[in-house]
C-alpha positions as CSV (number, residue, x, y, z in Angstrom):
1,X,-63.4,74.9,82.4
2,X,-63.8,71.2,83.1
3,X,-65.4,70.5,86.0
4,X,-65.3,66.7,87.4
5,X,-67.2,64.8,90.2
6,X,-65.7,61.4,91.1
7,X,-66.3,58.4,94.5
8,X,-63.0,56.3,94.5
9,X,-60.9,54.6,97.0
10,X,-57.7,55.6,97.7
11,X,-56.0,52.9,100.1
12,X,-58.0,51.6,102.6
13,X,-60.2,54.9,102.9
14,X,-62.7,56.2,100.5
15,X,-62.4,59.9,99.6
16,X,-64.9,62.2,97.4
17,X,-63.3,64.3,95.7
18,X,-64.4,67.5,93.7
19,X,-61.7,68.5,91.2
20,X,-62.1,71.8,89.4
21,X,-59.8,72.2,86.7
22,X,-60.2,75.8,85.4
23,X,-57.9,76.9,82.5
24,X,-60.0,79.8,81.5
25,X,-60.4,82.2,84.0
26,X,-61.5,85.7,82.5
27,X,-59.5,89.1,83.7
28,X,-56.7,89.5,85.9
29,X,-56.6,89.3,90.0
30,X,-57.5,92.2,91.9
31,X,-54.7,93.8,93.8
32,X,-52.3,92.1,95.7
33,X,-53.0,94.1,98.8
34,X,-56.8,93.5,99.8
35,X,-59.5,96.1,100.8
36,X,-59.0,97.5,103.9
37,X,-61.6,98.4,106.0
38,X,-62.5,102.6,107.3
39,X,-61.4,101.3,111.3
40,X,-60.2,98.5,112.3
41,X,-61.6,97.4,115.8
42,X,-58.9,97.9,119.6
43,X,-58.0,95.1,120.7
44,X,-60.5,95.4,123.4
45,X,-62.9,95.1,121.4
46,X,-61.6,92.2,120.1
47,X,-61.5,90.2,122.7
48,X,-65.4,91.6,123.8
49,X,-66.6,90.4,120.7
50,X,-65.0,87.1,121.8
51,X,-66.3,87.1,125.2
52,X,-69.7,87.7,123.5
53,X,-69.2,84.6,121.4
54,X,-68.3,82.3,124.3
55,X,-71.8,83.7,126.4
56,X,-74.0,83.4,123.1
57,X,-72.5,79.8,122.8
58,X,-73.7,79.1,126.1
59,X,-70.9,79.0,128.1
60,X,-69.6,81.7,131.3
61,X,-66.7,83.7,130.2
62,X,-65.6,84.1,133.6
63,X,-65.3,80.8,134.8
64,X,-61.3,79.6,135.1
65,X,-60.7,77.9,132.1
66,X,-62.4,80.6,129.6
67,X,-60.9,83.8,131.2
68,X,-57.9,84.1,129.3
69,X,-59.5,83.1,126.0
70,X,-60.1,86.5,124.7
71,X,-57.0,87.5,124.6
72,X,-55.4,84.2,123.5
73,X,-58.2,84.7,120.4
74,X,-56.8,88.0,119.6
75,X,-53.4,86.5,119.6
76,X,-54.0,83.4,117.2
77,X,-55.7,86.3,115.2
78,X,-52.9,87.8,114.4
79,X,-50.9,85.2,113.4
80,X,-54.1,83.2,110.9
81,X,-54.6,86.4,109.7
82,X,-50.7,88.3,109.3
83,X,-51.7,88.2,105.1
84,X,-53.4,91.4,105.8
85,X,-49.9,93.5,106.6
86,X,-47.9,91.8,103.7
87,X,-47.5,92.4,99.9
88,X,-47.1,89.0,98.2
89,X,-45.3,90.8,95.7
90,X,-42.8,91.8,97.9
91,X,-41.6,88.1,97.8
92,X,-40.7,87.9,94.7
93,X,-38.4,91.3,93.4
94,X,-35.2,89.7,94.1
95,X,-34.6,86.7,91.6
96,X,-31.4,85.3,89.9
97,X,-31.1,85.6,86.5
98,X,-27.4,83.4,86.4
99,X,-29.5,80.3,85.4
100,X,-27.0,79.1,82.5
101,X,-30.5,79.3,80.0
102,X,-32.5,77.2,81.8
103,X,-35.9,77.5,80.5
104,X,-37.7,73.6,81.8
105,X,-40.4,73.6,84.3
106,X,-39.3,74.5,88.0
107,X,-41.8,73.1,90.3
108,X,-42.6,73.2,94.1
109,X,-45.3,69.8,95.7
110,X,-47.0,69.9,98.3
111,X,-46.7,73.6,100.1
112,X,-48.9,72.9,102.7
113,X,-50.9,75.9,104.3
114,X,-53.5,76.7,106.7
115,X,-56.2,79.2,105.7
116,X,-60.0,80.2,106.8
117,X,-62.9,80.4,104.7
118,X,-64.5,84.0,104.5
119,X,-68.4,82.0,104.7
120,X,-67.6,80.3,108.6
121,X,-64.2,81.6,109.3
122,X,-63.5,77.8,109.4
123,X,-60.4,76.3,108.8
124,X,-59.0,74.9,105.4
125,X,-56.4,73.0,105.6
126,X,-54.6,71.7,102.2
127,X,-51.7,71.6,100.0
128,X,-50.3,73.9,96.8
129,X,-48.5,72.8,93.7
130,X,-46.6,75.8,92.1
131,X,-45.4,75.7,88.5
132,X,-43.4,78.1,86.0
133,X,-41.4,78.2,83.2
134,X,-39.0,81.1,83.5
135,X,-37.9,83.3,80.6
136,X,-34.3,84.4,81.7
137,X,-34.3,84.4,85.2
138,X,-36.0,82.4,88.5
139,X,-37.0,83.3,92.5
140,X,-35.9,81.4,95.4
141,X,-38.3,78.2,95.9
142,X,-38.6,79.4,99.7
143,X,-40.7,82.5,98.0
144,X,-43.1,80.5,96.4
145,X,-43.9,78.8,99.8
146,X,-44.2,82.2,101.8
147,X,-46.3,83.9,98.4
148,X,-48.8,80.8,99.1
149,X,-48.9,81.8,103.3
150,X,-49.4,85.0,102.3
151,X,-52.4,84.7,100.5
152,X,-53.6,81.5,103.1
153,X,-53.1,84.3,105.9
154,X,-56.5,86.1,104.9
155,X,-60.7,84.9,104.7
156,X,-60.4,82.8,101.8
157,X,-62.4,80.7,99.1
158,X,-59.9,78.3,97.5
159,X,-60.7,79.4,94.1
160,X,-59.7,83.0,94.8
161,X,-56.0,81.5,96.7
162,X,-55.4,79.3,93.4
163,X,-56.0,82.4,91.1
164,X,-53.7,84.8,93.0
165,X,-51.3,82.8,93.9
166,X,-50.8,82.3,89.6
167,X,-51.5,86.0,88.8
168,X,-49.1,86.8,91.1
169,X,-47.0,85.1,89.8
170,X,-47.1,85.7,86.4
171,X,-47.3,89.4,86.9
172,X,-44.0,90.1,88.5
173,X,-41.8,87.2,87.2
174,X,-43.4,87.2,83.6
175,X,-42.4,83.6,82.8
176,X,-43.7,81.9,79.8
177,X,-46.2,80.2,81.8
178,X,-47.5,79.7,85.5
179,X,-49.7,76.1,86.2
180,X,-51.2,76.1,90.0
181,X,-52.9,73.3,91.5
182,X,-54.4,73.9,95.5
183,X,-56.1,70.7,97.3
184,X,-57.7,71.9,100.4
185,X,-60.3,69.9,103.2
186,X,-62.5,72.4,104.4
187,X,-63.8,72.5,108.0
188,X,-67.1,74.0,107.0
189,X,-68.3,70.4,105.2
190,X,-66.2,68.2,107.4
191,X,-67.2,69.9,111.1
192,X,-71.0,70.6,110.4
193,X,-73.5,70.7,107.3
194,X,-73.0,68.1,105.5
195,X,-70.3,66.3,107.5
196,X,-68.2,65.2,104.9
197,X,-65.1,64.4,106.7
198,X,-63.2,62.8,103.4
199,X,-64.4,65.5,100.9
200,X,-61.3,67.2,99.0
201,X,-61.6,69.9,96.9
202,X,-59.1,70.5,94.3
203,X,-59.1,73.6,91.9
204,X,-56.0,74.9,89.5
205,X,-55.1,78.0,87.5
206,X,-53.5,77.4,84.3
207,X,-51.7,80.3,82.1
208,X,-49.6,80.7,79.3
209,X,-47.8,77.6,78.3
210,X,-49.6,75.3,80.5
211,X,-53.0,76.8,79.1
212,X,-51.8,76.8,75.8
213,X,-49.8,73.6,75.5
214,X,-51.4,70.5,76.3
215,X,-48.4,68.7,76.9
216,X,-46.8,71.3,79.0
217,X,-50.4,70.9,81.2
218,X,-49.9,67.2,81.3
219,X,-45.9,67.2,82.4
220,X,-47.2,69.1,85.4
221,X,-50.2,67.3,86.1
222,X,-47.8,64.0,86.0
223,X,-45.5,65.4,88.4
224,X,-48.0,66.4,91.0
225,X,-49.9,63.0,90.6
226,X,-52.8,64.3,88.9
227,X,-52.6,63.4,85.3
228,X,-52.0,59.5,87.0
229,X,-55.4,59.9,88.5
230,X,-57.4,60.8,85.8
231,X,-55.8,58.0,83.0
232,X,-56.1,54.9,85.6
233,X,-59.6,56.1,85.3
234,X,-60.7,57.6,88.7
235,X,-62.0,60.6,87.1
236,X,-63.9,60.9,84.1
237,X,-64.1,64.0,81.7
């Protein structure tokens, strides 16, 4: 694992930048379908837990402009959270195996997604950079964007949504090799603590060929902009 800590300028706006570039993460990802709890809560009291958060806040859930906000919480709920009811998996069983032997690097830039962050529940908001090299047959490009919403549409930590996303995929397509890369700003340092409103965090998930094979790595690093990045000197090993 190579873990790298840079300040640099990029335009006319300075951004720090965490980038975690992890080729070596131990074990397989848990199950694609996440634990589900004994009960899940009515939608009453749902929206009761909400009304409780807008009184311990300080505000009067009763007043005009806050007594429909329950219910419009329960709504946005089930649309930030919809990961819960769907198998990522699921996504990728059809695939086309007419390819006429193409066996290069198909890649997808900048999927962008919204997720939460199981710590706050605040919101993260970034980009994913899929790569794979298929052996004998591919998936449809839309599936790598809606196996990335999948996994966004639950609490999150973005090292967790990089790691699945590539275990995933390797899993059920079993190419020769699967490179991720996830940027994400997260609301908990930009909105309170720290306050660090340029702060990017940037982690990958490397395996197979693009573990293995330093120049496979690079060739996708190039192509999402990375590998510029770290030979103009911006980041330091």
């Amino acid at each position: 694992m190579i873990d790298l800590i840079t300040d640099y300028g990029s335009g006319d706006v300075g951004m720090n930048k965490l980038v975690k570039i992890n080729n070596g993460i131990s074990g397989r990802a848990s199950a694609s379908k996440p634990a589900q709890s004994a009960k899940r809560p009515t939608r009453a009291e749902a929206e009761q837990a909400v009304n409780t958060l807008i009184r311990w806040a300080g505000d009067d859930p009763d007043r005009e402009g806050l007594i429909e906000t329950p219910a419009r919480v329960a709504r946005a709920y089930e649309q930030w959270f919809a990961g819960y009811g769907e198998d990522p998996e699921e996504f990728l069983q059809r695939t086309f195996e007419e390819v006429a032997g193409y066996d290069e690097m198909v890649l997808l830039r900048d999927i962008r997604f919204v997720s939460h962050c199981e710590h706050h529940m605040a919101p993260i908001m970034g980009r994913a950079h899929i790569g794979y090299l298929p052996q004998n047959r591919v998936v449809g490009i839309s599936k790598l964007a809606r196996l990335v919403d999948v996994y966004a549409k639950r609490l999150q930590i973005q090292e967790r949504i990089t790691a699945e996303i590539a275990n995933t995929l390797e899993r059920v397509l079993r190419p020769q090799g699967v490179a991720v890369v996830v940027e994400g700003t997260h609301g908990c340092m930009t909105s309170r603590g720290v306050h660090q409103r340029e702060a990017t965090m940037v982690t990958s998930r490397m395996l197979g060929a693009f573990r293995d094979q330093p120049e496979t790595r690079q060739e996708f690093l190039s192509a999402i902009d990375l590998r510029g990045t770290m030979r103009s000197g911006m980041l330091t090993v």
